[in-house]
Structures are given as C-alpha cells and as structure tokens.
C-alpha positions in Angstrom: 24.9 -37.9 -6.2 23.9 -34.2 -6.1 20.3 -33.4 -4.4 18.1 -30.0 -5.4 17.8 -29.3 -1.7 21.4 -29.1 0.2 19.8 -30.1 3.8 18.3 -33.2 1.7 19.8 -36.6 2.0 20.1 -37.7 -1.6 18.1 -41.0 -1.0 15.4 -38.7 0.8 14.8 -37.0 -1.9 15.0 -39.1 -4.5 11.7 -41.1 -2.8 10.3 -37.5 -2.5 10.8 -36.7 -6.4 9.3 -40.3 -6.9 6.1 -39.1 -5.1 5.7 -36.3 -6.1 5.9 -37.6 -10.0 3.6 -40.3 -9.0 0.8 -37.8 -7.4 -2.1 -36.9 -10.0 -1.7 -33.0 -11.7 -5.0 -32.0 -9.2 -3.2 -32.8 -6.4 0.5 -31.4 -7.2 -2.1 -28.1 -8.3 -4.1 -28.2 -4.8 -0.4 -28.1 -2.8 0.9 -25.5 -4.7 -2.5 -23.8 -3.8 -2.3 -24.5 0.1 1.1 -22.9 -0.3 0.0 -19.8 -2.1 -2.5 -19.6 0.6 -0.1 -19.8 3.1 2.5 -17.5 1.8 -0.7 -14.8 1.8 -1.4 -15.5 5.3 2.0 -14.6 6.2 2.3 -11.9 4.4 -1.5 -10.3 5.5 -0.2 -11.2 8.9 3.3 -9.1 8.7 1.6 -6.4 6.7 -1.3 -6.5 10.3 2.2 -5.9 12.5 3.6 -3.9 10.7 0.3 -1.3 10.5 -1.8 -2.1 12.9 -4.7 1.0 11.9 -4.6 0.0 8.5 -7.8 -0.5 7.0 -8.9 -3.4 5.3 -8.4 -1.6 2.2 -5.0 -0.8 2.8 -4.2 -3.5 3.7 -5.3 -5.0 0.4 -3.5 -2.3 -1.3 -0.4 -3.1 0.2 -0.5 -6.9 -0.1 -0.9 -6.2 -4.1 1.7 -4.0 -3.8 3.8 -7.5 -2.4 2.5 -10.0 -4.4 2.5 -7.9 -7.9 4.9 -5.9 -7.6 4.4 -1.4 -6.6 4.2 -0.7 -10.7 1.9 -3.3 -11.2 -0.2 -2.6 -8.6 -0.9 0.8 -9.1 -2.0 0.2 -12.6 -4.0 -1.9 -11.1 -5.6 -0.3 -7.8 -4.0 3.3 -8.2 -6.1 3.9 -11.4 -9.4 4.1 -9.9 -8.2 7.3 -7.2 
C-alpha cells in the first residue's frame, strides 16, 4: 500500500485520513488557519533577522512581497508611492 507522506506508515496514515474526513468543515478550516498563522509567524520572524531596522512598514511590505508574490505586491502596496 502506497501512503501520501513517505516518512508515514501506511496504517498511520490511513487512521489520520480517517480523522481528518471524520472532523467537521469548521474545524479542518480553523487548522488550516493555525497553520497560515504559523507559516506568517515564521516568515515575519526571518524577515525580523534578516533586517533588523526595518520598520514595521517594511516589514509589511516585504512579507506581501513573500506571501503574494513581488508583482503582485507592488500592484498592491507600490501603487500608493
């Protein structure tokens, strides 16, 4: 039996599928939520390191630059310079 997840035992998983198919939509849609937090926090937290006199609205700028993309972002943020 093949598994999505190669470090996964195939029995592992397959009571991990069954959970997660058995949660409600609000909850599946508040993990995926803590995660997109997270991923942010990390990300605000690497851009902090990597330029530490940034100002807060830099550092805004450059997370939109991360999460949407340069070309996106400066349609969005750039536009108003």
């Amino acid at each position: 039996m093949s598994t999505l997840s190669p470090d996964t035992h195939p029995e592992v998983e397959q009571i991990q599928l069954g959970l997660i198919r058995r949660m409600p939509s609000w909850v599946k849609f508040a993990l995926v939520d803590d995660l997109n937090e997270t991923v942010k926090a990390f990300a605000l937290s690497g851009i902090r390191q990597r330029c530490p006199n940034a100002t807060p609205d830099q550092i805004h700028r450059q997370l939109a630059g991360l999460m949407l993309g340069e070309e996106l972002a400066c349609k969005v943020y750039d536009h108003a310079r």
